[in-house]
C-alpha positions in Angstrom: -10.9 -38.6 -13.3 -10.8 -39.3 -9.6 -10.8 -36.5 -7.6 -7.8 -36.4 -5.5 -8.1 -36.3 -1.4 -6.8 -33.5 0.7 -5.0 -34.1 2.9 -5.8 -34.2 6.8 -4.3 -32.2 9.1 -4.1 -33.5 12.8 -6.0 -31.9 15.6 -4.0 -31.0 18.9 -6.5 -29.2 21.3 -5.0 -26.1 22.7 -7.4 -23.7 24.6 -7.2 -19.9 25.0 -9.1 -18.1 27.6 -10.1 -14.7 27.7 -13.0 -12.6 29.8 -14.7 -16.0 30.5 -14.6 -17.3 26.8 -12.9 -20.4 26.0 -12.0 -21.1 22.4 -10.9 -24.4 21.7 -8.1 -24.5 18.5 -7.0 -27.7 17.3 -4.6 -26.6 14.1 -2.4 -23.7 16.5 0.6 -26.4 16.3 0.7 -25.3 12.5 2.0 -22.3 14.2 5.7 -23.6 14.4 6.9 -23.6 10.7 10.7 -25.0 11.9 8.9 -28.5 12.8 9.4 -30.3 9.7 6.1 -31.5 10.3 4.2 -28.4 9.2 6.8 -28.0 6.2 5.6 -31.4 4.9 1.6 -30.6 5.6 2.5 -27.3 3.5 3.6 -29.5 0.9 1.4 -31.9 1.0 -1.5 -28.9 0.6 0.5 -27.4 -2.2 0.5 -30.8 -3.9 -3.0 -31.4 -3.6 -3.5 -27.2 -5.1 -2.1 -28.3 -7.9 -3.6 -31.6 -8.4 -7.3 -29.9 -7.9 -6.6 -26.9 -10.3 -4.7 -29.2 -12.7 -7.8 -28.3 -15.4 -6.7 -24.4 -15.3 -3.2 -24.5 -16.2 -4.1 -24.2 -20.2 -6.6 -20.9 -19.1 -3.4 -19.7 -16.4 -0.6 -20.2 -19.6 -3.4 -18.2 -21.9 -3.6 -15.3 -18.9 0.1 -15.4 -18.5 0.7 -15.0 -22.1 -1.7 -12.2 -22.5 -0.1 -10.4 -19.3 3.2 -10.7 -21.2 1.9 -9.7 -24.1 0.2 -6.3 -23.3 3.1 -5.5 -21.0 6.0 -3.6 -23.0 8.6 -5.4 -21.3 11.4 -3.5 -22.6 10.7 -0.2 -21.4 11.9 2.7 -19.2 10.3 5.6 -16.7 10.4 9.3 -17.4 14.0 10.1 -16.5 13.9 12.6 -13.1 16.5 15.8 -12.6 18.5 15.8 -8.8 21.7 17.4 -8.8 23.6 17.2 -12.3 21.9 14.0 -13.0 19.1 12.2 -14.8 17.9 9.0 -13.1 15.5 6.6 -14.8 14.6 2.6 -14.5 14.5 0.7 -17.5 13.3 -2.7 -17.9 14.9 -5.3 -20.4 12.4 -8.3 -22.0 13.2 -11.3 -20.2 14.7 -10.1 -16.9 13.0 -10.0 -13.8 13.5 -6.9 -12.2 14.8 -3.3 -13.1 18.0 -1.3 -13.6 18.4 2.0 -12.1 19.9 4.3 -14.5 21.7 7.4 -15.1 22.7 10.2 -17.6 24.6 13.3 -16.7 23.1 16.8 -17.2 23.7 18.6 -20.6 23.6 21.5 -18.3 23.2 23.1 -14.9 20.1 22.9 -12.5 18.4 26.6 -13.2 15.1 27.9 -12.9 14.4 27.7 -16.5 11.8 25.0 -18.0 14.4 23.9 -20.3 17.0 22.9 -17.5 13.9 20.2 -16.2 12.9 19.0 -19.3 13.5 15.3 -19.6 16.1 13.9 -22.3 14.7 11.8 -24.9 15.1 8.1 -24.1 14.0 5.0 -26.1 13.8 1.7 -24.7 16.6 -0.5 -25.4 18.9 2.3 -26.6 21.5 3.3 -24.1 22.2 7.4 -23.7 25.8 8.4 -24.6 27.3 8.6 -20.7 24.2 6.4 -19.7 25.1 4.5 -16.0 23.4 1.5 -14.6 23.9 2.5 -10.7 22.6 -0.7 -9.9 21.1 -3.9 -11.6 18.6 -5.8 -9.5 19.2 -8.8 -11.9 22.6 -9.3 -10.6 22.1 -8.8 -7.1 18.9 -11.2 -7.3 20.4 -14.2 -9.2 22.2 -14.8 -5.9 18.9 -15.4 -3.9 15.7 -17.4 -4.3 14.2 -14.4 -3.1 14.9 -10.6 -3.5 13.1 -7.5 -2.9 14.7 -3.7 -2.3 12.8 -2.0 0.7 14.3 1.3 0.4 17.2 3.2 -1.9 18.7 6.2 -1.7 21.2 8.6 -3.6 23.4 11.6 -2.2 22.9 14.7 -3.8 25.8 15.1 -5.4 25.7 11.9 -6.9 28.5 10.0 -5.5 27.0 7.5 -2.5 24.2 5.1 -2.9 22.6 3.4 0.0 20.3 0.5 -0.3 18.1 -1.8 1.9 17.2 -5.7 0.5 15.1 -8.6 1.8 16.3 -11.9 0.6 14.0 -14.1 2.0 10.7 -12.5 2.3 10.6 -11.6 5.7 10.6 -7.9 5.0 13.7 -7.9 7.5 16.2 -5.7 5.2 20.2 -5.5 5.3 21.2 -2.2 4.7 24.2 -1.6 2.2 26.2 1.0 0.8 27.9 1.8 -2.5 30.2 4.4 -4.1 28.7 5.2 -7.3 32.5 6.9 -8.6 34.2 3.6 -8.2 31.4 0.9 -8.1 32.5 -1.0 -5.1 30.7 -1.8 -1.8 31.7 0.0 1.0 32.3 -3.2 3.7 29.9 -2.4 6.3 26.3 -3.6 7.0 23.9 -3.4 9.1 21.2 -6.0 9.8 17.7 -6.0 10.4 16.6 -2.5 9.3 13.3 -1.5 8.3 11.4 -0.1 5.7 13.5 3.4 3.9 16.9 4.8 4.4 17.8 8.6 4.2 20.7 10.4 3.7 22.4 13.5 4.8 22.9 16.6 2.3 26.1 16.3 2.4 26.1 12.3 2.1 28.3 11.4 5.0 25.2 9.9 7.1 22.2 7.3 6.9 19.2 7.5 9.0 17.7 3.9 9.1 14.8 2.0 11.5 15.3 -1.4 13.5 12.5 -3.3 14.2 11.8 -5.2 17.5 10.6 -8.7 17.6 7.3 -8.0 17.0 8.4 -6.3 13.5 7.6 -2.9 14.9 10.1 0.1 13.5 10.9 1.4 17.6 14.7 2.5 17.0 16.3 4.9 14.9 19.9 5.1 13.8 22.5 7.5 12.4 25.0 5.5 10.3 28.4 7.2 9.6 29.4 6.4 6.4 32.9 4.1 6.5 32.3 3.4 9.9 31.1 0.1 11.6 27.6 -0.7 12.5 28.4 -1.3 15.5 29.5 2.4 16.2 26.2 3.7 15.1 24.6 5.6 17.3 21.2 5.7 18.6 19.1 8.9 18.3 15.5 7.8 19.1 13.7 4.6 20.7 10.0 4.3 21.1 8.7 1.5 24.2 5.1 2.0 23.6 4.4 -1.5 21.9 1.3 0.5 19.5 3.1 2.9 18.0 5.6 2.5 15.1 8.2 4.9 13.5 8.7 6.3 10.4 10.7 9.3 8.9 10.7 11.5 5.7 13.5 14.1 4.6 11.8 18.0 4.7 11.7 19.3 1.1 15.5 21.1 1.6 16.5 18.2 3.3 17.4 20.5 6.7 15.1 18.1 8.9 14.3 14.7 9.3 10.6 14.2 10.2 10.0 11.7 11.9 6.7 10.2 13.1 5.5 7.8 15.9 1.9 6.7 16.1 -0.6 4.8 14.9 -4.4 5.1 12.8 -5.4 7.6 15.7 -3.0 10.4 16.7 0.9 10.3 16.4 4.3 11.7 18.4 5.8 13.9 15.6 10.3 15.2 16.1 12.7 17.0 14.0 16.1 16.0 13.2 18.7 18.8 12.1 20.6 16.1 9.4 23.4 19.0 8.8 24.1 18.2 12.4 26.2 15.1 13.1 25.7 15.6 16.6 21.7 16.7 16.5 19.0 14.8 18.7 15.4 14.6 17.8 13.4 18.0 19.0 10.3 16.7 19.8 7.6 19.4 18.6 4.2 17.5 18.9 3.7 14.7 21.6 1.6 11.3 21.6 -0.1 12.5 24.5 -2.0 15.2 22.6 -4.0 12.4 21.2 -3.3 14.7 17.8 -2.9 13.1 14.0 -0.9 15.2 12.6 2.1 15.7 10.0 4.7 18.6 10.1 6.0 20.4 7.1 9.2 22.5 7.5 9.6 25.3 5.5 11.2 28.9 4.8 9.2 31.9 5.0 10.6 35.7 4.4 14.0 33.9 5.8 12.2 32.8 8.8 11.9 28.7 9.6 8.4 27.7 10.1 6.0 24.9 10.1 2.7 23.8 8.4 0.7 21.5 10.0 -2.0 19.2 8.7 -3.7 17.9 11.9 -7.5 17.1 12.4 -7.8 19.2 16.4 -10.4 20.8 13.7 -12.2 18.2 12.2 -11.4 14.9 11.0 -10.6 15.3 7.4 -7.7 17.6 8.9 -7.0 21.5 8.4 -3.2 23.3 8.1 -2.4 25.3 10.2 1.0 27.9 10.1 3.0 28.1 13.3 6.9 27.6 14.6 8.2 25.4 16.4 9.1 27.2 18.9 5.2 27.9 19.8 5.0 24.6 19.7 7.3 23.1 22.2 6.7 25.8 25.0 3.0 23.8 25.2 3.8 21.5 27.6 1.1 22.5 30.0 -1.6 23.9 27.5 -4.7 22.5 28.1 -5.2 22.8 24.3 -2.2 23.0 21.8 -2.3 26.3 19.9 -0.7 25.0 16.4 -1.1 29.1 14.9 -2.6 30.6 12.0 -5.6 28.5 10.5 -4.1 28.7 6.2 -6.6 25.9 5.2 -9.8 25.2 6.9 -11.5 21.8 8.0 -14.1 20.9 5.6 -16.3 17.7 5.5 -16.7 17.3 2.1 -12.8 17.8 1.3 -10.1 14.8 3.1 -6.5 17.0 3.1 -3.9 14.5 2.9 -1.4 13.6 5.5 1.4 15.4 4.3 2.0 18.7 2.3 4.7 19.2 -0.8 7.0 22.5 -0.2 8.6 24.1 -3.1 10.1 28.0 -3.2 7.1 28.3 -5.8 4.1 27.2 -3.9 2.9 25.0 -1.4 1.2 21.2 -3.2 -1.9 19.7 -1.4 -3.1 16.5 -1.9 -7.2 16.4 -1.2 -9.7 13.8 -1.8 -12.3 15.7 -3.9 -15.6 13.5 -4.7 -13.7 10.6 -3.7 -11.0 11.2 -6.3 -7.2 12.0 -5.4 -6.3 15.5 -6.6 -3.1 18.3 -6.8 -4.3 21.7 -4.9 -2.3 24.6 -5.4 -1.5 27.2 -2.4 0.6 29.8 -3.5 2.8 31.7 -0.5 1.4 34.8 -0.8 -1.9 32.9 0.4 0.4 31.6 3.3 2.2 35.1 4.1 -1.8 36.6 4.4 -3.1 34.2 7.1 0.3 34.5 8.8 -0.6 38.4 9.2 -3.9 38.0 9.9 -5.7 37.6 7.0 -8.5 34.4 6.3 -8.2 31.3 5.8 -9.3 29.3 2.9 -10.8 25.9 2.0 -9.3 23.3 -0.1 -11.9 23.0 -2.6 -11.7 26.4 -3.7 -7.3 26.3 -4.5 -6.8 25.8 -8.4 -5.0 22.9 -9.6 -4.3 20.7 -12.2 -7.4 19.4 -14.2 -8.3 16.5 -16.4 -11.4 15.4 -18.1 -12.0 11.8 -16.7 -14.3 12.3 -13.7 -12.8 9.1 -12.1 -9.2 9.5 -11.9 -6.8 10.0 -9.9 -3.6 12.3 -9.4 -0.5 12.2 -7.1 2.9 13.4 -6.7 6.0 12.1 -7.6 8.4 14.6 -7.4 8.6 18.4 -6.8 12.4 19.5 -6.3 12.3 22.7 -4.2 13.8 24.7 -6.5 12.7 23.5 -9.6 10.1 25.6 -12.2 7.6 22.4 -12.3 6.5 19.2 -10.3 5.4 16.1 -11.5 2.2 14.3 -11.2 1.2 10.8 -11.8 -2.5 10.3 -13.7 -4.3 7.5 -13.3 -7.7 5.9 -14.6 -9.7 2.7 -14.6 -9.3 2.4 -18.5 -6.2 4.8 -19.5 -2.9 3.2 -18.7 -0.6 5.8 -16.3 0.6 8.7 -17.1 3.1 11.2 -16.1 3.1 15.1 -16.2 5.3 17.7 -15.7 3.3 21.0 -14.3 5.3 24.0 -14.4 4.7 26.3 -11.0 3.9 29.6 -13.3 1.1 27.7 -15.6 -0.2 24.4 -14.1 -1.1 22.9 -17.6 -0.3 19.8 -17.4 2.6 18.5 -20.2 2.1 15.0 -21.1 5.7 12.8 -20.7 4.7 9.7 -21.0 1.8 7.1 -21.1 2.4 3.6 -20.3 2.8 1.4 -23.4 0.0 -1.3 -24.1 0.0 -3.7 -26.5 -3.1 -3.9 -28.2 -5.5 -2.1 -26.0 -7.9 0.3 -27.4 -9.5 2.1 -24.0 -12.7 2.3 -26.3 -13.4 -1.5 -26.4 -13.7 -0.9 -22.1 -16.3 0.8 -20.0 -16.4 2.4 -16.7 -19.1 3.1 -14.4 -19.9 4.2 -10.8 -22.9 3.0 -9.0 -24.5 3.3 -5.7 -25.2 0.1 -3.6 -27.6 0.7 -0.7 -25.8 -0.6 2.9 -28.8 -1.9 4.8 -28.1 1.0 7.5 -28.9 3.1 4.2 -26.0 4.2 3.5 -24.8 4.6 -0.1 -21.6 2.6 -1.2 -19.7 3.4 -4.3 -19.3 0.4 -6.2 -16.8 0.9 -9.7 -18.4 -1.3 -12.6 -15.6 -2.1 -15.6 -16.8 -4.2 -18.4 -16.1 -5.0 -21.9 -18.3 -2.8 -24.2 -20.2 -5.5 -25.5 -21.3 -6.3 -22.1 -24.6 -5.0 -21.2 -26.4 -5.4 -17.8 -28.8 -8.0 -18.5 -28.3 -10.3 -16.1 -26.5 -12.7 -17.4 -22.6 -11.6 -17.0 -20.2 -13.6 -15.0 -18.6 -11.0 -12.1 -16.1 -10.5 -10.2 -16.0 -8.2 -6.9 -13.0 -7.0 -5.5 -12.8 -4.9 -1.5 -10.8 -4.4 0.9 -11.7 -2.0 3.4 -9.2 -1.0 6.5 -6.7 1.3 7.6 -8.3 4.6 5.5 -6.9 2.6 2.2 -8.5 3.8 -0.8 -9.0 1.8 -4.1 -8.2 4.7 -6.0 -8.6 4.7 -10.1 -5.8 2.9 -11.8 -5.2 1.2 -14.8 -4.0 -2.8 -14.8 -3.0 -4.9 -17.4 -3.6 -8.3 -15.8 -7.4 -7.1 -15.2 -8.0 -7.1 -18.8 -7.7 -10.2 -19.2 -11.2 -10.7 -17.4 -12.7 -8.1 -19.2 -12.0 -9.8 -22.3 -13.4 -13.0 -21.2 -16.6 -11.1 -20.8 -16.7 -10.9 -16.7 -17.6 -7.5 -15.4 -14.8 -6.8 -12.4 -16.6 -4.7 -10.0 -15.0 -2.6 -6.9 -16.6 -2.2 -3.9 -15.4 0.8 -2.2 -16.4 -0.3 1.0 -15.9 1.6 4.7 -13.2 1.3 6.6 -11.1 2.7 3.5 -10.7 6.4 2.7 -12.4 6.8 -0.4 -15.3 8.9 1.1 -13.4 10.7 3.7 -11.5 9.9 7.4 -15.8 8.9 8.5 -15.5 6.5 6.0 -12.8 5.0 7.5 -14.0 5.4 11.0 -17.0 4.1 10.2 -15.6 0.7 9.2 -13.6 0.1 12.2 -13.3 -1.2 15.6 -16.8 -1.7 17.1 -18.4 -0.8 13.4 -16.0 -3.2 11.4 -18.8 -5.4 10.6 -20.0 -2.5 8.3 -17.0 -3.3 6.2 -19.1 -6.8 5.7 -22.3 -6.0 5.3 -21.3 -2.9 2.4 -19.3 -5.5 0.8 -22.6 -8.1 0.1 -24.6 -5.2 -0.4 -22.5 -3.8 -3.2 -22.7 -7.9 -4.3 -26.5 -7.5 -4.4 -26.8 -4.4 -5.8 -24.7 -6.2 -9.0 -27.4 -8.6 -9.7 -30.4 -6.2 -9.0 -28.5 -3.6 -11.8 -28.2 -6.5 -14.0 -24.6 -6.1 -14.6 -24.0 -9.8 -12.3 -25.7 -13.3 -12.5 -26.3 -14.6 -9.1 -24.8 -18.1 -9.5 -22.0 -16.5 -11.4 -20.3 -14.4 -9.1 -16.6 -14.3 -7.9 -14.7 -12.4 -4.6 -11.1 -11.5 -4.6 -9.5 -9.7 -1.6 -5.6 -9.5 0.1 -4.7 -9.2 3.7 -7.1 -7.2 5.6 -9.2 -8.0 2.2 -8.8 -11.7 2.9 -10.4 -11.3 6.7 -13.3 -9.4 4.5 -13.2 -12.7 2.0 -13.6 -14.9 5.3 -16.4 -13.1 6.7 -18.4 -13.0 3.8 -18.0 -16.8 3.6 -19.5 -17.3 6.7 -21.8 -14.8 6.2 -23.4 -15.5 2.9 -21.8 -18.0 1.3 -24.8 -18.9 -1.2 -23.6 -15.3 -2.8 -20.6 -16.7 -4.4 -19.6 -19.6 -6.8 -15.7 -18.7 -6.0 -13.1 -17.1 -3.6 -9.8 -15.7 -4.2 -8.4 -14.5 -0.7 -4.8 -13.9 -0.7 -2.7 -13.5 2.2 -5.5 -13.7 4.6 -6.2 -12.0 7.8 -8.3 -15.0 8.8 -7.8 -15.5 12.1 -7.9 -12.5 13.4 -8.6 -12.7 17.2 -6.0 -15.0 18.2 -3.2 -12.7 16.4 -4.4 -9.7 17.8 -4.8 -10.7 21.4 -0.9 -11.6 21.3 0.8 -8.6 21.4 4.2 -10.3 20.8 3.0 -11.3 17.0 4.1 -8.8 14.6 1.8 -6.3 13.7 -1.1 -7.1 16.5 0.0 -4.1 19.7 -0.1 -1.8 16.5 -3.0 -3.0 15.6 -5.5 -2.2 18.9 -6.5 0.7 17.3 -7.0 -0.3 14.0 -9.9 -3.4 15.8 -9.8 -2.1 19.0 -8.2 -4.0 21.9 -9.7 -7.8 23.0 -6.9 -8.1 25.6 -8.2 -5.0 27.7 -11.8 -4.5 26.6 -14.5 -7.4 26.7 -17.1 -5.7 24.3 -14.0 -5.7 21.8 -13.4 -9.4 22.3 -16.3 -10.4 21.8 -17.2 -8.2 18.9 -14.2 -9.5 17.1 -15.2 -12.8 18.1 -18.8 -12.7 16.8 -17.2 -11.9 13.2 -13.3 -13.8 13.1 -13.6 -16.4 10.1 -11.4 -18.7 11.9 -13.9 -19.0 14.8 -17.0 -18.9 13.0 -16.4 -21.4 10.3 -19.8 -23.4 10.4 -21.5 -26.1 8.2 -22.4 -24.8 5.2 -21.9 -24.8 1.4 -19.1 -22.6 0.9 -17.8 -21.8 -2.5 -14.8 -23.0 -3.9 -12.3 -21.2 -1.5 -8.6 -20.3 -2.6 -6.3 -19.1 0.4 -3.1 -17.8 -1.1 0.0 -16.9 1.2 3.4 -17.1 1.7 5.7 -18.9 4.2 7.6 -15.9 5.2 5.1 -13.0 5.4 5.5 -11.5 8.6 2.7 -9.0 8.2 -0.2 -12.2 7.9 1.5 -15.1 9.0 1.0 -17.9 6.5 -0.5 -19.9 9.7 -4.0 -18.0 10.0 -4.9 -19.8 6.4 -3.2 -22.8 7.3 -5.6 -23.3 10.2 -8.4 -22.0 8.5 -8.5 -24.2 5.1 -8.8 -27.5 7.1 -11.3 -25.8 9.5 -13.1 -25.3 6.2 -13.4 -28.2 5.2 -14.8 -29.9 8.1 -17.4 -28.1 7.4 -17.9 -27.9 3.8 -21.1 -29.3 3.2 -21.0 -28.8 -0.6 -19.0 -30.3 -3.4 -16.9 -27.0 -4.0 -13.4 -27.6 -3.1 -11.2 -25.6 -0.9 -7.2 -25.3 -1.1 -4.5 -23.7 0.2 -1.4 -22.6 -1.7 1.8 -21.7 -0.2 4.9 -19.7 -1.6 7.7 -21.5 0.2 10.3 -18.3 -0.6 8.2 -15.0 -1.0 6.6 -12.6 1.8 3.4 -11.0 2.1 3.9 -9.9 -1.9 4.3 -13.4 -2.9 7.3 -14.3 -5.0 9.7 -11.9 -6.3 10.4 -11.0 -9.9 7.6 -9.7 -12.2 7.2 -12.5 -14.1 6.6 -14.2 -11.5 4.3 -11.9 -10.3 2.4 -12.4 -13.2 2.1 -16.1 -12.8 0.8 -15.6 -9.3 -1.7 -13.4 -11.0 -2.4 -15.4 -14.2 -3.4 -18.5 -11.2 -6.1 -15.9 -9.0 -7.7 -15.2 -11.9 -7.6 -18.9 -13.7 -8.6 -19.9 -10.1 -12.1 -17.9 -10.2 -12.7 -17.4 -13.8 -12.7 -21.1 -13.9 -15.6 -21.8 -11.3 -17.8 -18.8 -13.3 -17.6 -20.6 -16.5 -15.6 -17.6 -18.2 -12.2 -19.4 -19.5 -12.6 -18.8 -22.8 -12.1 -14.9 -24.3 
């Protein structure tokens, strides 16, 4: 069969000049995705995808299939207690998205274990007084595209007030409900952001407006009945590298609200039982402090926790008021109080803390795994009067056998006798726990359904790579049990590496079907993510982000010297910030690999970030540092930028993956870099760019369709590894 011809995108020099460097880029017109010319070049790429990768559609049909098969598609989550009602999602075989759910309490909130315990639910089987509050189905069949980006339910039941995307921009409208009668309340309110809160009494919204550059700067209180336009304005934040975000306290008296970025954040309190309340600004941005604030009651008094990292930078908590706090303004060095948890460098204490009138839940990364620490108030009320502080590693918590796993929370009412944890593993599909306060033994309320999966048939393993600075890099190995490292396995290595994101354990369906097909799927926990601590992170970033690269192809090396990879068999799959680590391993060693997956790709990463109008890129200066202001950082950035160093060589077979409306990678920075690619390819492999005309940065919406983006990554590289057939 003749091999179809890709087609041939037209050069149009445009020059950029910064600190003395000119960089000559003929594909920037692909910028301007109104000009029907670029449209029809994404087509015409698409088209010539498909026609390449016409040979995997029966091994993409077989992955779909087994995706659909393992999942349980009719199914439903652990139903969770707020107010006199039980809410749940269920999902229904053959529909796209979920229904939100409801079922009225057979009796009142109390502080008895029987008052939280869950009712029994089946899939499929309505509850007598069962509610569907809202059907995604419905409300998506009117779009191409559809996506919620933030819900939320008074507490006494009556008011629901929901944000959705319906063309993948990840621009919201925000929208409004009575739950008593069902109908829409008739105003809106366009553009919002990420989340929506509501007051306690449920007569107000709190919502976020993003600026052109898609940067959350303004927040809102909505009136409920009202106009949008009589909103009123509580907070806006000009400084072009910070962005917003807010969180109700666990009695929901304040709205916390954060502005910052990676480094050190402004942090205000919002009294929501106040219509007429501004922000109190308690820590500012000029402290050059990361911090997060947790309100809470203490022997009637209103206090603070802290988490900050003035100690150390895998943060302590400190106990304080506010008062103390905002008296500071001239302190050399802020005084946050009482030291309750110390700084420890073996122990990262997450952002934020969980207050409950039982105890206070910590969230530490313990030997690189994400773990429930229990601080009780007595502990609290001791430091407060003097007494010592304590270290995170010694509080008791929740324990489980698996010594890769993780463990978060996803819900602790304040008043409630128990919280609720989610467990996950590489090999045991999710579960969900309720702990109760007085005995944290975990009970079991669910496991996610598999079909046919026995967790025996799979393996999982943690090895060490060796960076070549000497450093040790976790690398997670899962493999079928009848694979044995021998040298002869196909692989697959997955990173990402950036912003302090972990690759935490977790179990996936899709994943399987590699496993099966006898391809070990390797993770390389790389720095610049979090799984080693906030010096992981640090240390794979800015003028050290090339140590995100080299870990990445020493965990690739350290696969075939262990035996558990073949050289010429090898695979790389990475998203976003992943997909700028796909492109610089391309340039960098591109004999390593026989394929690439890189979706969404952060590809051309200088020219985005030295124009601070782009979405994302003033944000983003200290993340990479800033090229605009700082020659060493221009350069450095320029010295690793796939874009800019695309060179002749034999690449792999390259897949860049995006989405015409992603406003987080624009779909351009692949666009420009696929042809660039090929100019110089100077191997047979071929190189393609597909393009989801109506999704965002998630690709299309729907899970099925979710699963077809997945089934085609993994056709897409299984295919080039010889490994199609199970």
């Amino acid at each position: 069969m003749t091999t179809p011809a890709p087609p041939i995108a037209k050069k149009v020099p445009t020059q950029r000049t910064h600190h003395g460097d000119t960089f000559n880029d003929p594909y920037e017109w692909l910028r301007d995705k109104d000009n029907p010319e670029v449209l029809e070049h994404l087509r015409a790429e698409n088209a010539f995808t498909e026609a390449i990768s016409a040979d995997q559609e029966p091994l993409r049909e077989a992955i779909f299939g087994e995706i659909k098969h393992r999942t349980v598609e009719t199914d439903l989550s652990v139903p969770a207690r707020r107010g006199n009602w039980w809410y749940f999602v269920r999902t229904i075989e053959g529909q796209q998205h979920p229904l939100f759910c409801r079922v009225p309490a057979a009796e009142e909130a109390s502080s008895s274990l029987a008052a939280w315990t869950p009712p029994e639910v089946s899939p499929g089987v309505p509850l007598q007084g069962e509610e569907t509050y809202f059907d995604t189905n419905a409300e998506a069949a009117k779009h191409p595209f559809y996506s919620l980006g933030g819900m939320a339910v008074s507490e006494d039941g009556t008011l629901l007030a929901y944000s959705e995307d319906t063309s993948g921009d990840e621009h919201f409208t925000l929208r409004l409900r009575n739950l008593n009668t069902g109908e829409a309340y008739p105003e809106s309110v366009e553009n919002v952001h990420y989340g929506v809160h509501l007051s306690p009494d449920g007569e107000r919204a709190y919502y976020f407006t993003a600026d052109s550059a898609w940067r959350p700067f303004r927040l809102w209180q909505h009136t409920v009945g009202t106009p949008a336009s009589a909103d009123r304005l509580l907070l806006e934040v000009e400084d072009i590298t910070q962005w917003s975000g807010a969180g109700l306290s666990a009695d929901r008296r304040d709205l916390v609200i954060e502005s910052g970025n990676s480094e050190w954040n402004a942090t205000r309190l919002l009294d929501t039982t106040d219509p007429e309340a501004e922000p109190q600004l308690i820590i500012p941005a000029e402290r050059k402090l990361l911090n997060s604030v947790t309100p809470c009651d203490l022997d009637g008094e209103r206090m603070l926790l802290i988490t900050h990292n003035q100690d150390g930078p895998n943060n302590a908590v400190s106990l304080t008021r506010a008062e103390a706090l905002m008296h500071q303004a001239d302190a050399e060095t802020l005084d946050l109080g009482s030291t309750v948890i110390q700084h420890d460098d073996a122990v990262k204490i997450d952002d934020s803390l969980t207050v409950t009138a039982a105890q206070v839940l910590v969230e530490a990364r313990i030997s690189a795994n994400p773990s429930v620490r229990l601080l009780s108030w007595d502990t609290v009320r001791q430091v407060r009067d003097g007494g010592a502080s304590v270290v995170a590693s010694s509080l008791s918590g929740p324990s489980f056998e698996d010594p890769m796993h993780s463990v978060n929370v996803v819900q602790a009412r304040y008043d409630a006798p128990l919280f609720r944890v989610l467990y996950s593993s590489w090999l045991v599909p999710d579960r969900v726990y309720d702990i109760p306060h007085h005995d944290p033994a975990p009970l079991l309320r669910r496991e996610t359904p598999v079909n046919d999966y026995d967790p025996e048939d799979y393996r999982a393993v943690r090895e060490w790579a060796v960076a070549q600075d000497g450093t040790h890099i976790p690398v997670t190995v899962l493999h079928h049990k009848d694979v044995q490292p021998d040298g002869s396995n196909p692989a697959v290595i997955y990173g990402y590496g950036s912003y302090e994101i972990s690759n935490d354990p977790g179990f996936g369906v899709p994943r399987l079907s590699l496993l099966n097909r006898g391809i070990v799927f390797a993770i390389a926990h790389i720095r610049g993510g979090g799984e080693l601590g906030r010096l992981w992170y640090e240390n794979g970033k800015k003028l050290q982000k090339k140590n995100t690269f080299t870990d990445f192809l020493a965990a690739t090396d350290h696969l075939v010297a262990s035996g558990w990879a073949d050289a010429d068999r090898i695979g790389a799959i990475g998203g976003s910030a992943g997909g700028l680590l796909m492109g610089a391993v391309a340039n960098l060693a591109p004999q390593k690999y026989r394929a690439i997956l890189a979706q969404v790709p952060f590809v051309d990463t200088l020219t985005t970030i030295l124009d601070p109008d782009m979405p994302l890129s003033a944000g983003e200066w200290e993340e990479w540092g800033n090229p605009i202001a700082d020659p060493e950082v221009y350069h450095y950035m320029k010295s690793y930028s796939p874009y800019e160093n695309v060179h002749p060589a034999h690449y792999p077979a390259i897949a860049a993956v995006t989405s015409l409306h992603d406003t987080r990678v624009m779909y351009v920075e692949p666009a420009k870099w696929v042809p660039a690619l090929r100019e110089h390819q100077q191997g047979p492999a071929p190189i393609v760019l597909k393009t989801e005309m109506d999704g965002g940065h998630g690709g299309a919406s729907g899970r099925y369709e979710k699963w077809k983006d997945r089934a085609w990554d993994y056709a897409w590289v299984a295919s080039f590894l010889g490994a199609a057939d199970a």
